[in-house]
N, CA, C and O of each residue as an XYZ file, in Angstrom:
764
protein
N     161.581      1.484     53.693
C     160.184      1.427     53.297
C     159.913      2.306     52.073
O     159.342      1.859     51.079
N     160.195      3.139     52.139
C     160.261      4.436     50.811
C     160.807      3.917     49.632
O     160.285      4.372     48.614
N     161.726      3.078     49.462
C     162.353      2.570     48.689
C     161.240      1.391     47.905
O     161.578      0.936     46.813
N     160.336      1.090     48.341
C     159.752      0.378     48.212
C     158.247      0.963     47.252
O     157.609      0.230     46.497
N     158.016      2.027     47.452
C     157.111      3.407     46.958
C     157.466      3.514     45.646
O     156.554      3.502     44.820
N     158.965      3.650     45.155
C     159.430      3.998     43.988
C     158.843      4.031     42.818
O     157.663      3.734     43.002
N     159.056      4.244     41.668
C     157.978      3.977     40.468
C     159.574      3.785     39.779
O     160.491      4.606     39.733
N     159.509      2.294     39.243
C     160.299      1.888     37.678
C     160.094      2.885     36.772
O     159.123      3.611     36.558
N     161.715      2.753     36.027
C     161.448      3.752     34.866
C     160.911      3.208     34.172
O     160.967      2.061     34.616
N     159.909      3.172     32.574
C     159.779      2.634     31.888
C     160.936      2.001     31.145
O     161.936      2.688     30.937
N     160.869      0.442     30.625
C     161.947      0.126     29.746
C     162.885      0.945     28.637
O     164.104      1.110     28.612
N     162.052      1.299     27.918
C     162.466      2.130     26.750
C     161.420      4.466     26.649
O     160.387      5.135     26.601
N     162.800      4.444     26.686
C     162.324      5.920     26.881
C     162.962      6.676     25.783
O     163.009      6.059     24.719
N     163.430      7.782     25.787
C     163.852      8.706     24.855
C     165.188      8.246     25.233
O     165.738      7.309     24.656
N     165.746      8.939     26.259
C     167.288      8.527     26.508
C     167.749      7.124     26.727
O     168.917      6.858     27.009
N     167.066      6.477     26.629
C     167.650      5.118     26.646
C     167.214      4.215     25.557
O     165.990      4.130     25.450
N     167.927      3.512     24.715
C     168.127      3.166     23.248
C     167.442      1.509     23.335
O     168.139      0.653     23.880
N     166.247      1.168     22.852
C     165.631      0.291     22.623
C     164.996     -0.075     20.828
O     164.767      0.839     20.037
N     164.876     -1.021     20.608
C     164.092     -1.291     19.575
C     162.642     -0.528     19.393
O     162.389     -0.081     18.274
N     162.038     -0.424     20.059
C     160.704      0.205     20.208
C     160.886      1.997     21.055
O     159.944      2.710     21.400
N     162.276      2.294     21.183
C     162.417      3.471     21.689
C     163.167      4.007     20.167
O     163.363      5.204     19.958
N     163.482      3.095     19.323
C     163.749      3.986     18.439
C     163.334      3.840     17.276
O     164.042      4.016     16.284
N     161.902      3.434     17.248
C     161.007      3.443     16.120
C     160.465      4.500     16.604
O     160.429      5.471     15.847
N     159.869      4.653     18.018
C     159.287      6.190     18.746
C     160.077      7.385     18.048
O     159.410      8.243     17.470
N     161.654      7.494     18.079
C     162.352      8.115     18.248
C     162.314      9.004     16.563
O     162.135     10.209     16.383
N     162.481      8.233     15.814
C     162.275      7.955     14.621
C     160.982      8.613     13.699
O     161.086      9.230     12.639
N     159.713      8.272     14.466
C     158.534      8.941     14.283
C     158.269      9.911     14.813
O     157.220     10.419     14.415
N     159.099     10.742     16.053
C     158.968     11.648     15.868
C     159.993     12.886     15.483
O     159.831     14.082     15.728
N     161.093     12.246     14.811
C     161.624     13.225     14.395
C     161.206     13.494     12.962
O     161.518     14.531     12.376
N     160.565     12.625     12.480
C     159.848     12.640     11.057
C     158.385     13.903     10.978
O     157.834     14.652     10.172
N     158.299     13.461     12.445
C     156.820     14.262     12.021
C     157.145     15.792     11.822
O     156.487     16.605     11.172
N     158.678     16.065     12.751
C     158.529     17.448     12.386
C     159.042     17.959     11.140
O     159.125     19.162     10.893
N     159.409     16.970     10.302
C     159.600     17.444      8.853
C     158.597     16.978      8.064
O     159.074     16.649      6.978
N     157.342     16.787      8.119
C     156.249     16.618      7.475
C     156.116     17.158      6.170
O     155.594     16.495      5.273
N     156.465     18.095      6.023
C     156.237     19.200      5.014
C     157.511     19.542      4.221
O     157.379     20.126      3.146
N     158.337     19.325      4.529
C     159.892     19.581      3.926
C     160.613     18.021      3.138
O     161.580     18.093      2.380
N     159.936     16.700      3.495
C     160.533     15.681      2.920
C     159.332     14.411      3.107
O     159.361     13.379      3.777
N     158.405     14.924      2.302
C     157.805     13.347      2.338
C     158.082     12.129      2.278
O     158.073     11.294      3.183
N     158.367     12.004      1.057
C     158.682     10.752      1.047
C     159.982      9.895      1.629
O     160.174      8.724      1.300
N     160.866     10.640      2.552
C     161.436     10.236      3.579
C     160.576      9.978      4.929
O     161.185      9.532      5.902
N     159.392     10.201      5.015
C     158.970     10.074      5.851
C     157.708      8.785      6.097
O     157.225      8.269      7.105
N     157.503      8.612      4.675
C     157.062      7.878      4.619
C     157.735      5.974      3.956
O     157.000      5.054      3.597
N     159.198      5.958      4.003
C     159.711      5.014      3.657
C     160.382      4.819      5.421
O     161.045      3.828      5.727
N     160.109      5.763      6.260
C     160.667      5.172      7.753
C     159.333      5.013      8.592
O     159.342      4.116      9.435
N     158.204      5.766      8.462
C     157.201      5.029      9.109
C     156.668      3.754      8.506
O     156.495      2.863      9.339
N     156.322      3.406      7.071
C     156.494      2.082      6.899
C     156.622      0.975      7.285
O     157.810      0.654      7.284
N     155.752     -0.045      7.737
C     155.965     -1.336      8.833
C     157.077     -1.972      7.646
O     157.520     -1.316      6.703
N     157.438     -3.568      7.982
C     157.978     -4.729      7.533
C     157.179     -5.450      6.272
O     156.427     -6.343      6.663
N     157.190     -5.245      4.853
C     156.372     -6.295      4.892
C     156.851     -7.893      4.726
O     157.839     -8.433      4.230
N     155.552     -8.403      5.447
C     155.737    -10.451      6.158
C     155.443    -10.724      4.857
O     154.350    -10.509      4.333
N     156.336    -11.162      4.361
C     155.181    -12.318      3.327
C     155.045    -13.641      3.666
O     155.920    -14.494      3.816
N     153.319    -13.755      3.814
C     153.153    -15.055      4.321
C     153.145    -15.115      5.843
O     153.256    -16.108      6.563
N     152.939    -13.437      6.277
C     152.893    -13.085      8.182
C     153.767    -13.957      8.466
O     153.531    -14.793      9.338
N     155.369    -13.927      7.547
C     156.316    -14.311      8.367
C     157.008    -15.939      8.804
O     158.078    -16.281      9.308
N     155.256    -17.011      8.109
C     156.019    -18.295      8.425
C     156.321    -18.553      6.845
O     155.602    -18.789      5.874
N     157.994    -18.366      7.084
C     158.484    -19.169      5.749
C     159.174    -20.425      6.088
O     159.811    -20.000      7.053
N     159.523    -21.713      5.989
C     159.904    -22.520      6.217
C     161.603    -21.958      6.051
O     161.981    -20.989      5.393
N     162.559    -23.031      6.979
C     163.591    -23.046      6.009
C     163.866    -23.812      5.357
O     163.694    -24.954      5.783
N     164.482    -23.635      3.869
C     164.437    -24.648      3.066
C     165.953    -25.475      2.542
O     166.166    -26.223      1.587
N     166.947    -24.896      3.765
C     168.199    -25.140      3.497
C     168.448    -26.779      3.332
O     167.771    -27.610      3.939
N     169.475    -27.094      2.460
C     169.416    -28.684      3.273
C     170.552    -28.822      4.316
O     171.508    -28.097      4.592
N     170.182    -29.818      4.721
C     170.695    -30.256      6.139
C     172.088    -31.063      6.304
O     172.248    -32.144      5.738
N     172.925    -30.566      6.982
C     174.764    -31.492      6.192
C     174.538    -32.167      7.494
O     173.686    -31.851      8.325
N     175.472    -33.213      7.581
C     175.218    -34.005      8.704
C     176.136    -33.208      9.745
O     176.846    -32.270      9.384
N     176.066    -33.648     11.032
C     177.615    -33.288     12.108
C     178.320    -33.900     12.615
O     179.182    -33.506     13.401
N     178.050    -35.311     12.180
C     178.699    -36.414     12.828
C     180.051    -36.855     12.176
O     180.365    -36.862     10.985
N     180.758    -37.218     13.272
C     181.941    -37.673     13.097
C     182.625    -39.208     12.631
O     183.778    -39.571     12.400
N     181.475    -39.799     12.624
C     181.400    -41.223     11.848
C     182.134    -41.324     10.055
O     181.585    -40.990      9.005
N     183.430    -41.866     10.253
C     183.776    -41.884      9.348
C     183.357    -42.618      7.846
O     183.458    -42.144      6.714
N     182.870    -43.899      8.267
C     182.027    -44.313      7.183
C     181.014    -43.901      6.846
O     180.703    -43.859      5.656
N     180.029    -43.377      8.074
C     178.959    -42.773      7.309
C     179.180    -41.223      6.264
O     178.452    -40.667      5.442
N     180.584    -40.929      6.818
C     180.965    -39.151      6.058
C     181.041    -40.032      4.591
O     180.192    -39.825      3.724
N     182.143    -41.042      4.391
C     182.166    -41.405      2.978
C     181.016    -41.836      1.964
O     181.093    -41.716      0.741
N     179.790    -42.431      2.770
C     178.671    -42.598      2.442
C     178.164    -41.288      1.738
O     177.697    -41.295      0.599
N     178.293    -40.206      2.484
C     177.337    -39.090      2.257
C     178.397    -38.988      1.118
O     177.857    -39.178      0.028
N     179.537    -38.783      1.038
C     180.215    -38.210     -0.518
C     179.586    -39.195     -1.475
O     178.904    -38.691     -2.367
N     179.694    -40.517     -1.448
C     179.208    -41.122     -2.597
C     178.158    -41.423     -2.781
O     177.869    -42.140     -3.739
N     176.971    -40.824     -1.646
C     175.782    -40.658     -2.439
C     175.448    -39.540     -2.926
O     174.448    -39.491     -3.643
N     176.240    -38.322     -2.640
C     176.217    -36.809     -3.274
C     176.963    -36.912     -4.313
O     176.823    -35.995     -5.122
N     177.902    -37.920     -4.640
C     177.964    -37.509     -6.134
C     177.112    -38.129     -7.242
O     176.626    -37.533     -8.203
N     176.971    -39.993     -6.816
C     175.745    -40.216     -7.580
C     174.394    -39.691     -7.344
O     173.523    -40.304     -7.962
N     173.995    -38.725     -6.617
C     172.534    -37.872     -7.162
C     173.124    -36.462     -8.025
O     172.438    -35.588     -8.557
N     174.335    -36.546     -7.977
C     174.852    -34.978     -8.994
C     174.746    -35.624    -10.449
O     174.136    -35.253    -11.452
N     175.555    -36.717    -10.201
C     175.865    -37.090    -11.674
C     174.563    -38.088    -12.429
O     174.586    -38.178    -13.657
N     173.648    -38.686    -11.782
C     173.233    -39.507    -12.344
C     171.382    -38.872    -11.694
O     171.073    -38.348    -10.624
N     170.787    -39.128    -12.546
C     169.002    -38.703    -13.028
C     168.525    -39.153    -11.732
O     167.733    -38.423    -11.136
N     168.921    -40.338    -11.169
C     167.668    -40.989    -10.314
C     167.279    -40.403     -9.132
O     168.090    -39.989     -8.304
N     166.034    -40.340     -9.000
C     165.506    -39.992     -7.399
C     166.117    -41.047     -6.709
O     166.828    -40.501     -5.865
N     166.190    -41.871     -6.642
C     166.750    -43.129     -5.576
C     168.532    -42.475     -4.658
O     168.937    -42.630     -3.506
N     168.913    -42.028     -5.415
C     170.209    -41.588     -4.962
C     169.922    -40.257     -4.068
O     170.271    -40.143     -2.892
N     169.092    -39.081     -4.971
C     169.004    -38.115     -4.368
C     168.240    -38.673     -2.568
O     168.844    -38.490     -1.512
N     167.070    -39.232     -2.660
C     166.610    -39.712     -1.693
C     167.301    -39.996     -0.517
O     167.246    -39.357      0.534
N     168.168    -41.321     -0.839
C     169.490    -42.199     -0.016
C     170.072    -40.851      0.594
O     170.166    -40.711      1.814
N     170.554    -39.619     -0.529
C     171.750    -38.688      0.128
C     171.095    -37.847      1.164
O     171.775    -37.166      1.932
N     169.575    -37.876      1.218
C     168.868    -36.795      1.841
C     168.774    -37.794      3.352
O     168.824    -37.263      4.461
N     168.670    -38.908      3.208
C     168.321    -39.561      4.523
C     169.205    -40.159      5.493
O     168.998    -40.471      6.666
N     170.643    -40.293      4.478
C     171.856    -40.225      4.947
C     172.571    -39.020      5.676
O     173.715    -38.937      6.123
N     171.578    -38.154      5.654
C     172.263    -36.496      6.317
C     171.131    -36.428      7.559
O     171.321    -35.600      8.450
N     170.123    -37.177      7.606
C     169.145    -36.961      8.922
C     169.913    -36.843     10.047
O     171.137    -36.739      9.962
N     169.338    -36.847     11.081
C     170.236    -36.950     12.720
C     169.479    -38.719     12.662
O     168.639    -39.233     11.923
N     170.317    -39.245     13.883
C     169.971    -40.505     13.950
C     169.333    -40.909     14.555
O     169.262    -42.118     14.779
N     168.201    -39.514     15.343
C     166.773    -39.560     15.818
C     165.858    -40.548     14.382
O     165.513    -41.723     14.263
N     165.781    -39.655     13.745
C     165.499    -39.421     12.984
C     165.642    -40.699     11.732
O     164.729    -40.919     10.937
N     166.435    -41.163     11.734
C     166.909    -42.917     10.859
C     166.030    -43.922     11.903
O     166.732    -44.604     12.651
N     164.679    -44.068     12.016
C     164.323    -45.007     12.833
C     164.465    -46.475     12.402
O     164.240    -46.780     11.230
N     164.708    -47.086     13.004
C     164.688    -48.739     12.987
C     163.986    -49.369     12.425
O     162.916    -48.784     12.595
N     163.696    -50.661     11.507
C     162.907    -51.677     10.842
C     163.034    -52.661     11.174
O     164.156    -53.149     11.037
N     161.982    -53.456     11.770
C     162.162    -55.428     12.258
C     161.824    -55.767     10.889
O     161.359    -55.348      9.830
N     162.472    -57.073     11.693
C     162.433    -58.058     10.664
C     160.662    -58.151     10.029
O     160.343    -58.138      8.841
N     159.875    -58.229     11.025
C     158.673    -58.902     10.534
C     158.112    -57.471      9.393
O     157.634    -57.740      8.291
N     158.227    -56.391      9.745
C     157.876    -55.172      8.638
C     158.979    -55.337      7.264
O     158.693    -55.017      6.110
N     159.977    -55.780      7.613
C     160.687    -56.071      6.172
C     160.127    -56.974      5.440
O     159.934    -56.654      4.267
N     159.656    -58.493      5.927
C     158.976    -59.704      5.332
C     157.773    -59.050      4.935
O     157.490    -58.949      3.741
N     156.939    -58.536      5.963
C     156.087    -58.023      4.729
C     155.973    -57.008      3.850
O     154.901    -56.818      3.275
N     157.061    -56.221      3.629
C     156.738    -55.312      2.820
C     157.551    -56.268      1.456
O     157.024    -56.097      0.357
N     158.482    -57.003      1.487
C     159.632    -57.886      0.980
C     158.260    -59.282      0.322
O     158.797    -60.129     -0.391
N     157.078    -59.439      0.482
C     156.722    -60.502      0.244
C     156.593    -60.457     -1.314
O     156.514    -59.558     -2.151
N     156.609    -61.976     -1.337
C     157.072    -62.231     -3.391
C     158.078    -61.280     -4.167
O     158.238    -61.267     -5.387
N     158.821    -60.368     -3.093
C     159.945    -59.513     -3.995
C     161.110    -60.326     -4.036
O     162.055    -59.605     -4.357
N     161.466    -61.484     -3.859
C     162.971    -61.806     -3.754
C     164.447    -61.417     -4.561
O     165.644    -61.352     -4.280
N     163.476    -61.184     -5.853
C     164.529    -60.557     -6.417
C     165.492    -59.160     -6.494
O     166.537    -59.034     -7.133
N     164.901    -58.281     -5.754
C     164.532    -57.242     -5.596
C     165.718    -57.075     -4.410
O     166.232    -58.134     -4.050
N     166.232    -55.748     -3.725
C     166.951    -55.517     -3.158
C     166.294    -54.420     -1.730
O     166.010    -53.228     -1.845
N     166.196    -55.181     -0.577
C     165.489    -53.941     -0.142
C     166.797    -53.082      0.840
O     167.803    -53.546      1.376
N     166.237    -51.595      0.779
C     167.060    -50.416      1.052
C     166.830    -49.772      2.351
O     165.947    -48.920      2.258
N     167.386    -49.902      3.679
C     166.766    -49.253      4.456
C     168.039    -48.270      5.087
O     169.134    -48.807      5.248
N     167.893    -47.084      5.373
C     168.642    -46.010      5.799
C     168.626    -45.973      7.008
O     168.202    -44.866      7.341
N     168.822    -46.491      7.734
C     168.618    -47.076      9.223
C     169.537    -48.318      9.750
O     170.552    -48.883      9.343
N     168.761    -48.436     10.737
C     168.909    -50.307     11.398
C     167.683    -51.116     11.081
O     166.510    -50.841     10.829
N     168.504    -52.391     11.204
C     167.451    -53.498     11.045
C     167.669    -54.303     12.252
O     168.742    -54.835     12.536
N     166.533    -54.367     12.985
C     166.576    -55.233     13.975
C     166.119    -56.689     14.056
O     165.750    -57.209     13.004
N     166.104    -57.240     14.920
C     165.280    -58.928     15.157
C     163.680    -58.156     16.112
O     163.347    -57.287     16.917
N     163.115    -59.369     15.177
C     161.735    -59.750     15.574
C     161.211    -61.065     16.317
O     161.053    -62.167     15.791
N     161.008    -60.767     17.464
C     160.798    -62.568     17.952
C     159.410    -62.690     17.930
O     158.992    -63.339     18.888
N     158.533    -62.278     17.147
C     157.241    -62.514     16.486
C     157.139    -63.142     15.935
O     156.455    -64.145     16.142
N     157.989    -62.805     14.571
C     157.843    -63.755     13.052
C     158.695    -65.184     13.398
O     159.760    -65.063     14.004
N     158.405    -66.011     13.161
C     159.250    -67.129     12.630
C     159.931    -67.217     11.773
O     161.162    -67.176     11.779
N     159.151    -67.363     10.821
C     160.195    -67.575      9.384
C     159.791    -66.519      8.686
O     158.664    -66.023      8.679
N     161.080    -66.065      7.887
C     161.391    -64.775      7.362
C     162.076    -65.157      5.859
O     162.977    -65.987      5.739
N     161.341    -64.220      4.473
C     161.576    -65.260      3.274
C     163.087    -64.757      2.973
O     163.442    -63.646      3.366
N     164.057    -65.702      2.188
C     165.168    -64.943      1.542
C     165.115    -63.709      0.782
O     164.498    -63.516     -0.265
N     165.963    -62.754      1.552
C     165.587    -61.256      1.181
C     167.248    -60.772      0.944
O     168.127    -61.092      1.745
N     167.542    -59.842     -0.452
C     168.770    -58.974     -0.017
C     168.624    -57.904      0.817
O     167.758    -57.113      0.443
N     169.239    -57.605      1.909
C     168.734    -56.432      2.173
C     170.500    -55.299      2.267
O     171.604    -55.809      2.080
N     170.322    -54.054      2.532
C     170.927    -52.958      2.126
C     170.458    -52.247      3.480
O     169.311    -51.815      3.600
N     171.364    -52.158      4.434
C     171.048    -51.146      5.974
C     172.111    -50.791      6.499
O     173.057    -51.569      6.614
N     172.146    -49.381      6.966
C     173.295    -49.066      7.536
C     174.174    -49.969      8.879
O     175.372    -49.897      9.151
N     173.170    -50.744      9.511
C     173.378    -51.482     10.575
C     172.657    -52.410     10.880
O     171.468    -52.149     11.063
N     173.184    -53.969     11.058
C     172.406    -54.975     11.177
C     172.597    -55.062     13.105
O     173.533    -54.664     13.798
N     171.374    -55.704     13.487
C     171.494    -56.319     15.086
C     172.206    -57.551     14.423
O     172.038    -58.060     13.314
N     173.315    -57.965     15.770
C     173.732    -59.720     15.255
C     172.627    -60.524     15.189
O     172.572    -61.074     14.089
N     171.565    -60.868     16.047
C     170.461    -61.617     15.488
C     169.689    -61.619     14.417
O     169.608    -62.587     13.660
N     169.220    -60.813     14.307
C     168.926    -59.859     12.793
C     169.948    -60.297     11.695
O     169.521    -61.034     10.806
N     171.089    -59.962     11.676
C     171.818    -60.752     10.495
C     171.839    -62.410     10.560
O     171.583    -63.121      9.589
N     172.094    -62.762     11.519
C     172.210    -64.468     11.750
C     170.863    -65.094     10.588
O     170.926    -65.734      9.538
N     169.349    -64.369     11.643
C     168.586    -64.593     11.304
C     168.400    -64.571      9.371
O     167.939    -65.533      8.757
N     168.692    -63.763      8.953
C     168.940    -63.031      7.520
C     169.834    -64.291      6.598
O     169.309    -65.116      5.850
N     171.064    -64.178      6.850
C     171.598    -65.837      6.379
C     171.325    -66.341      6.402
O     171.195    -66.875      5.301
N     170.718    -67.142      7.668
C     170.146    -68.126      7.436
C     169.284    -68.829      7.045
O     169.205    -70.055      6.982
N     168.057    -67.394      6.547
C     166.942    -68.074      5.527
C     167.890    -67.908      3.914
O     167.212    -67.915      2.886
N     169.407    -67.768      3.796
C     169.513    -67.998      2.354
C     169.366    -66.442      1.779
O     169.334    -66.231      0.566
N     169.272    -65.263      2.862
C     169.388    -64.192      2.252
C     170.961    -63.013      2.353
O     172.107    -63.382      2.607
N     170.651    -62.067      2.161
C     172.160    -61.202      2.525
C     172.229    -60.064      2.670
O     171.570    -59.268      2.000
N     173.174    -59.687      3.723
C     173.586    -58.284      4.077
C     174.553    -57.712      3.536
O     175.722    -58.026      3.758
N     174.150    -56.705      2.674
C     175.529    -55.894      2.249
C     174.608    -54.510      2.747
O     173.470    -54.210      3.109
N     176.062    -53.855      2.470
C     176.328    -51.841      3.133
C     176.607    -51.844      1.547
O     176.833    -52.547      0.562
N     176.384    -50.254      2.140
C     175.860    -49.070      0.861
C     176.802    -49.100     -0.287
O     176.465    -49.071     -1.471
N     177.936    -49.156      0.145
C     179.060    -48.881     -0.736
C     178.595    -50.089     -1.821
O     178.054    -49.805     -2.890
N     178.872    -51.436     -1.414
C     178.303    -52.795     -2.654
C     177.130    -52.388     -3.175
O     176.994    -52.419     -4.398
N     176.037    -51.918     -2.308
C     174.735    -51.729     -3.442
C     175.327    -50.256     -4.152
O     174.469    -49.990     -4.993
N     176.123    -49.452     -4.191
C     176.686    -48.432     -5.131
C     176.759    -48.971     -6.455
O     176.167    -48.716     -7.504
N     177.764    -49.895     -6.078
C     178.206    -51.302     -7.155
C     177.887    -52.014     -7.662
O     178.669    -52.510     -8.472
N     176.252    -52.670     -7.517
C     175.522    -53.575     -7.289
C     174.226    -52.550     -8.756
O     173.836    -52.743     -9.907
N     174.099    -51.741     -7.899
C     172.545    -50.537     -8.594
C     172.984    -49.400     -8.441
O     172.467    -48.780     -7.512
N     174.044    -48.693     -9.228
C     174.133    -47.348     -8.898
C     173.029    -45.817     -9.483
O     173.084    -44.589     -9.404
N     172.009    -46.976    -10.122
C     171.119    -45.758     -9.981
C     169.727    -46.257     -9.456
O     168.627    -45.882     -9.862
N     169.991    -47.177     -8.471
C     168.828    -48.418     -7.950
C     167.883    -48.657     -8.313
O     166.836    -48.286     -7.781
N     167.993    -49.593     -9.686
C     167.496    -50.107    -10.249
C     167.283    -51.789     -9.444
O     168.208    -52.371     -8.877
N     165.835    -52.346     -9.574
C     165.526    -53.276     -8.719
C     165.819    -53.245     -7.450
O     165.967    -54.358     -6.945
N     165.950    -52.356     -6.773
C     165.689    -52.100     -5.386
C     164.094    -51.405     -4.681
O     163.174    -50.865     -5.295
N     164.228    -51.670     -3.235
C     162.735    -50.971     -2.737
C     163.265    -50.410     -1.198
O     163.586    -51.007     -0.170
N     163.173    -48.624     -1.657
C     163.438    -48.238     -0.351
C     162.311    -48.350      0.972
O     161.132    -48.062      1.177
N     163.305    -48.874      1.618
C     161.807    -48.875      3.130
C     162.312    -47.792      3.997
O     163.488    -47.431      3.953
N     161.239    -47.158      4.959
C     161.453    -47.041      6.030
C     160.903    -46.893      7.185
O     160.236    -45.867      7.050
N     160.726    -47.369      8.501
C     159.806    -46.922      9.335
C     159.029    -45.947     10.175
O     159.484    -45.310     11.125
N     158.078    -45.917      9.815
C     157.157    -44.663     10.108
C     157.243    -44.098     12.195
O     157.330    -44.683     13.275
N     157.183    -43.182     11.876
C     157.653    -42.472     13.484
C     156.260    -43.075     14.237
O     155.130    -43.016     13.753
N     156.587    -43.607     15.407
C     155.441    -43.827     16.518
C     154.473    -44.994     15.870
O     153.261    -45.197     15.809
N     156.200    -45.937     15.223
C     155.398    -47.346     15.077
C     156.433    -48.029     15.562
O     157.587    -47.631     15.404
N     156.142    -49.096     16.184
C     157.075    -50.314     16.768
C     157.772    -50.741     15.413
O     157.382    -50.782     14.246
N     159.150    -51.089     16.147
C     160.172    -51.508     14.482
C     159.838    -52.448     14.181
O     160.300    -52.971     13.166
């Protein structure tokens, strides 16, 4: 029962070594040299200063971790065409090619047709998947450029007379994507 009476030590005390026991510790061994070393005393009482109270973003960029071998070669050859060559289009591609694959959300067919309408000539770019839509019917001849087609989704794609190529051909095709239109789908929308 007595055992039960006890009083906890406090966490941080003199003899026992804490973050906040040795800023204590610290202030008061300062105070008793008040008079013998100012300005030592005043570069250790001194808070932190936050700039910006501390929220700084980080602004590192992001390497991928995946073990996907085509997509690793992807990321080299879109990191060297945004080194070597002016266009935002590359830098873009290399930044969205390093996402997690949360993050690469999906595009149907019917959001490609319409964003794709009267572009035929045009190449559209999506950093993702492209899926099937059993909404739309008919879907106009489109090139399109995606890391991954659904088989229906491609079937569908040929057979209005359009085509699937991967990244590497549109390298080849627009290497600083010229006549292309990057898409992609917006988070907490149906593909």
């Amino acid at each position: 029962f007595f055992f039960l009476m006890m009083r906890r030590p406090p966490r941080s005390t003199q003899s026992r070594s804490s973050a906040a026991s040795d800023v204590y510790k610290r202030q008061v061994s300062t105070q008793s040299t008040w008079g013998q070393n100012q300005k030592k005393l005043e570069h250790i009482i001194m808070g932190i200063d936050l700039y910006r109270a501390g929220r700084i973003r980080n602004r590192r960029f992001r390497q991928t971790k995946t073990t996907d071998v085509y997509l690793r070669l992807l990321i080299r050859l879109y990191e060297f065409l945004s080194r070597r060559t002016s266009s935002s289009f590359n830098q873009t591609v290399y930044k969205r090619l390093n996402q997690t694959r949360v993050t690469r959300y999906p595009i149907s067919l019917s959001r490609l047709a319409k964003h794709m309408n009267n572009k035929q000539d045009k190449i559209a770019v999506i950093v993702g998947s492209v899926l099937n839509d059993e909404r739309i019917l008919e879907i106009p001849k489109v090139t399109v450029c995606a890391l991954r087609f659904s088989e229906r989704a491609r079937e569908r794609i040929v057979s209005a007379g359009g085509q699937c190529i991967t990244f590497d051909q549109l390298a080849l095709r627009a290497p600083t994507g010229t006549n292309t239109i990057l898409l992609s789908c917006l988070l907490y929308t149906s593909p």
